[in-house]
N, C-alpha and C positions, 0 to 999 in steps of 0.2 A: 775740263780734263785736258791733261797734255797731250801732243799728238806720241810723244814717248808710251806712255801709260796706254793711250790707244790702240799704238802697234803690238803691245804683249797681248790684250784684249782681243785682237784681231787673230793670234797666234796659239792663243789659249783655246784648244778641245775643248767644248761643254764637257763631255763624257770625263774630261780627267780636271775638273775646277778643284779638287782636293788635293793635288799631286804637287809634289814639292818642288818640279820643274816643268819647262815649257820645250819644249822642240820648235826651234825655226829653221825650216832645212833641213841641212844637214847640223845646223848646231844645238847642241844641247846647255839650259841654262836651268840650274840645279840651286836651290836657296838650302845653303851647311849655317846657318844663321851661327857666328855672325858675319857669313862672307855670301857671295852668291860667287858660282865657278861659274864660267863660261867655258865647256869644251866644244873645239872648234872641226872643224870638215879633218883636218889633218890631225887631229886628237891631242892638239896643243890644248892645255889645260891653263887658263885664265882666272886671274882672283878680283876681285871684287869687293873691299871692306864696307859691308852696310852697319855696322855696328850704330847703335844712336841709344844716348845714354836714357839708363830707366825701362828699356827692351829687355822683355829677358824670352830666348825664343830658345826652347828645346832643339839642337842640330837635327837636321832632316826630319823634319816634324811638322813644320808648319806649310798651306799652301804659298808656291811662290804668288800666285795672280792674287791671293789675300794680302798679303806680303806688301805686292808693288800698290793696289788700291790702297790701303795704312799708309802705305810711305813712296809716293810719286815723285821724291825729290830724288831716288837711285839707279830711276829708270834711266835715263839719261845718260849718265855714268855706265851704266851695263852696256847700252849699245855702241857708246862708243869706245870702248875696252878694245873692241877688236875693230882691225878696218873692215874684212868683210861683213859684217853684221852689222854695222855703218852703213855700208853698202845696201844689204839688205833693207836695211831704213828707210834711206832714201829710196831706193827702188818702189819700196811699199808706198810713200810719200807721194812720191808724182804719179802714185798709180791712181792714188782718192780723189 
């Protein structure tokens, strides 16, 4: 498992494993399949193309943490979309 894919896992509420996004912080990351948004502390709104051929995902329908376990090649991509969530990242990183 990638440490990407670890840090959404670490970020993911048991209580909400079904939910089509994740909050870290103050951000919130949303899967509209075929994109995942990233909204950020200042409500700057970020896209994310996950599209991968042969997927077919009902928009706001599916879990995202089902989502990134399926496809751990986007996680990477999503964190580093934004620099503070970047941040975030590595913060969480040299925390383990």
């Amino acid at each position: 498992m990638t440490a990407h894919l670890e840090f959404f896992k670490f970020y993911n509420d048991p209580k909400l494993v079904n939910d089509t996004n994740i909050s870290i912080g103050d951000y919130l990351i949303a899967l509209v399949y075929p994109s995942i948004f990233i909204i950020t502390p200042s409500r700057e709104e970020k896209e994310v193309n996950v599209n991968k051929p042969g997927l077919t995902i009902k928009p706001d329908s599916y879990p995202i943490q089902a989502f990134f376990n399926e496809n751990p090649e986007f996680c990477e991509a999503v964190i580093e979309t934004d620099e503070g969530l970047s941040k975030f990242f590595e913060d969480w990183s040299a925390s383990r």
